[in-house]
C-alpha positions, 0 to 999 in steps of 0.5 A: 505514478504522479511523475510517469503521468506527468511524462504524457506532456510530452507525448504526441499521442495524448490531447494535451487538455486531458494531461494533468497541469502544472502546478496542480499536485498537492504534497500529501499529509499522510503516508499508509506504509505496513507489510505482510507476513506469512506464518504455516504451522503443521498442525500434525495428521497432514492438517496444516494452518496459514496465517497472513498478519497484516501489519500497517501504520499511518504516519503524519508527515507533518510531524512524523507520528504514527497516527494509527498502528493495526495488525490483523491475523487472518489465518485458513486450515487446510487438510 
């Protein structure tokens, strides 16, 4: 996203004093990366459960260790 603004420099259309300078990105430190995964159970008598498990880790790109791991199961029945 950083790059697609930056392309405003070019563009007539955008006061050039509003568009990010260069020189002016600082690299990141910290990288958030996970994924979702869906889970349906058939809970028999037409009941049926949905889990969501959200699954993240924070990493250190100065070393690349996983600062923090976390999963969180949020789940809904429904008739």
């Amino acid at each position: 996203m950083n790059i697609k603004a930056r392309e405003l420099r070019e563009n007539d259309e955008f006061r050039n004093s509003s568009v990010a300078k260069k020189g002016t990105l600082v690299a990141p430190d910290m990288s958030l990366s996970g994924k979702i995964l869906q889970r349906n159970i058939n809970m028999g008598n037409g009941k049926q459960q949905v889990e969501y498990y959200f699954m993240l880790t924070l990493t250190d790109l100065n070393n690349g260790f996983a600062t923090w791991e976390g999963e969180t199961i949020i789940g809904k029945r429904a008739w």
